[in-house]
Every structure is written in structure tokens, then in C-alpha cells.
C-alpha positions as CSV (number, residue, x, y, z in Angstrom):
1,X,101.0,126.6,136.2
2,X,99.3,125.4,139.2
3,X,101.5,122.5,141.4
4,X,98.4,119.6,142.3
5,X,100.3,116.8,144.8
6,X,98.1,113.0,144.5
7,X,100.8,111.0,146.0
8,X,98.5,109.7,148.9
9,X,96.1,108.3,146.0
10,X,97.9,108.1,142.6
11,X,101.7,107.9,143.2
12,X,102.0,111.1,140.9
13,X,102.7,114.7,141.3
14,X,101.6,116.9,138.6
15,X,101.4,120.8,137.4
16,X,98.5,121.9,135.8
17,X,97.6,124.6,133.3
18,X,94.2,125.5,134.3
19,X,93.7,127.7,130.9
20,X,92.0,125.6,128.3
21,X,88.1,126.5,128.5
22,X,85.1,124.8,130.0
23,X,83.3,122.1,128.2
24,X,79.5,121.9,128.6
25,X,77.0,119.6,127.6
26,X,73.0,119.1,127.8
27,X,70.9,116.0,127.6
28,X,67.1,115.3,127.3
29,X,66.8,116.1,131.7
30,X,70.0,118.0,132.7
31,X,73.0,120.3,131.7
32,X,76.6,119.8,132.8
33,X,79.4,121.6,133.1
34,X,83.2,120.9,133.3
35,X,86.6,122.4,132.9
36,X,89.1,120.9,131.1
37,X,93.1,121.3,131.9
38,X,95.8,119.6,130.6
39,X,98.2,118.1,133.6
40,X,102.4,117.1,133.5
41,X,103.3,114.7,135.5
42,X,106.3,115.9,137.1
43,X,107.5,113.0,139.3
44,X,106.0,109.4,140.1
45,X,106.5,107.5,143.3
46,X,106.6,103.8,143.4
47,X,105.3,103.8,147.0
48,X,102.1,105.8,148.2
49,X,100.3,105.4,151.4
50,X,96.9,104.1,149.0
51,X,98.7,101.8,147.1
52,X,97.6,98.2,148.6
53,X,93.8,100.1,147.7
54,X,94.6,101.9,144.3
55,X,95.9,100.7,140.7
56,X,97.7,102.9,138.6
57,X,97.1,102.2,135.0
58,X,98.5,104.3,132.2
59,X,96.7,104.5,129.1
């Protein structure tokens, strides 16, 4: 697993597992491509340095 910091916007640190495939997609006028990875948070801070500017919302 890969260690991913987003305190400065989210508040969270996380750990990814970058193995679970790429997604793709085509419309009428263009293709996409994406990977998708599952992510653990592994500790949440209740003070970042974007947090006047950013909501954290759990869904």
C-alpha cells in the first residue's frame, strides 16, 4: 500500500491500494479513462491549514 497525506485539504491521511483495475468509458464524442483504488483512512485531524475554505462531509 501506497501512504497519500491530504491534511493541508481534507483533514485525512490515507493508504491506498493502487491494484483494483482501470475503468473506462466512451460517449457519442470522447473516451475516458480512470483508475479506481480503494483508500483507508488512517488518521483524521480536526485542524488543517484549508479548513476555513474546505468542508468535510462523509457519506
Amino acid at each position: 500500500m501506497q501512504q497519500c497525506e491530504t491534511v493541508g485539504e481534507d483533514g485525512v491521511k490515507l493508504s491506498a491500494n493502487w491494484d483494483h483495475g482501470t475503468l473506462r468509458t466512451t460517449s457519442v464524442n470522447s473516451a475516458y479513462e480512470g483508475h479506481m483504488f480503494l483508500l483507508f483512512i488512517t488518521e483524521q485531524v480536526e485542524a488543517w491549514p484549508e479548513k476555513d475554505i474546505c468542508e468535510r462531509t462523509w457519506i
